[in-house]
C-alpha positions in Angstrom: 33.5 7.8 14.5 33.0 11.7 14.6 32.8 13.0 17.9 29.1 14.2 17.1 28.2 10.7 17.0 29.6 9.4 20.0 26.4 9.9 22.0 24.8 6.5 19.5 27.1 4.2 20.9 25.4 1.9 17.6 27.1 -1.5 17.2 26.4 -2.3 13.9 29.2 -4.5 12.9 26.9 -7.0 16.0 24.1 -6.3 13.7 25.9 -7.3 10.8 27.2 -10.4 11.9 24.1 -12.1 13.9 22.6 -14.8 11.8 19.0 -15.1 12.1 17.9 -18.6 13.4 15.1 -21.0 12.7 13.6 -19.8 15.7 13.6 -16.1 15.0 11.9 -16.7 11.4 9.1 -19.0 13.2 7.9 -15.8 15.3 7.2 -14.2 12.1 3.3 -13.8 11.3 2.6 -14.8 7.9 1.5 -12.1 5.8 -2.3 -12.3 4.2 -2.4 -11.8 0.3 -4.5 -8.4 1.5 -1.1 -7.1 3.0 0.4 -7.1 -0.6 -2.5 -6.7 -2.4 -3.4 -2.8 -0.5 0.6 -2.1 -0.6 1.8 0.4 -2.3 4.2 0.5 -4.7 7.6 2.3 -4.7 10.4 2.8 -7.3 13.6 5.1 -6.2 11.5 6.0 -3.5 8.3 7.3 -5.5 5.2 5.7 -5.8 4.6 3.8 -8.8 0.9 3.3 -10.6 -0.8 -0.4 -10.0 -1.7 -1.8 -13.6 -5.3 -2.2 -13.9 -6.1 -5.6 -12.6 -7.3 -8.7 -14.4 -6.2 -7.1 -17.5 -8.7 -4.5 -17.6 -7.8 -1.1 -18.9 -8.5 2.3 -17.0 -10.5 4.8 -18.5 -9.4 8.2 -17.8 -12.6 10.9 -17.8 -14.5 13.7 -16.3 -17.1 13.2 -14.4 -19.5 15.6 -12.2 -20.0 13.7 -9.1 -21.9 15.3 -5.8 -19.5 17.3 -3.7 -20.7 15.3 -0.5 -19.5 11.9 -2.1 -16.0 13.4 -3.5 -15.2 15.1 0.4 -16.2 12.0 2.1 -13.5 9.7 -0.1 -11.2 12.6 0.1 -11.8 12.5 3.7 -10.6 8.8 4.4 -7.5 10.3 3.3 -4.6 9.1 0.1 -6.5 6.4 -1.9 -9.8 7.8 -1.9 -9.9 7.6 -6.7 -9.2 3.6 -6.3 -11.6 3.3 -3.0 -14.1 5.0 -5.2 -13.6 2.8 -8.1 -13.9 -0.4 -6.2 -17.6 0.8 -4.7 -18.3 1.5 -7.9 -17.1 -1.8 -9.4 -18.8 -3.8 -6.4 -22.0 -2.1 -7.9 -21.8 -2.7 -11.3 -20.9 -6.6 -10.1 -24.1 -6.8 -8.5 -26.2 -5.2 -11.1 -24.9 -8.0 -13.3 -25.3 -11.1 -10.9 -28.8 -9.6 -10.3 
């Protein structure tokens, strides 16, 4: 160990060799479908684009939309284009139930 790294005092060859019991794994919360479905996706450590779901392709265009509703989805921060689309897509889904 380098003398810089003394101060750790890490044990990882104790990490390394525990074997996770029956026990530990039952204190684990299941994870709702939401958890994986609002993930995002990594490659290499870089996000990677969600394909459009149910099969439905994207359609890439500009729009003029009022500066009030762009800062307030810009505002609840990384997200904000695919939070958009799904009020949108709520909208149109009740338009057509209607």
């Amino acid at each position: 160990m380098k003398e810089s790294n003394a101060g750790l005092k890490s044990n990882l060859q104790k990490v390394d060799s525990h074997e996770i019991s029956q026990a530990e794994y039952d204190e684990i919360p299941e994870l709702p479908d939401a958890f994986f479905a609002e993930g995002k996706l990594y490659k290499n450590g870089r996000p990677v684009k969600r394909p459009a779901q149910n099969g439905k392709k994207e359609a890439q265009l500009a729009v003029r939309i009022n500066r009030e509703i762009v800062e307030f989805f810009k505002a609840r921060g990384e997200g904000w284009q695919a939070e958009l689309n799904a009020v949108l897509q709520r909208h149109v889904d009740a338009k057509q139930t209607a």
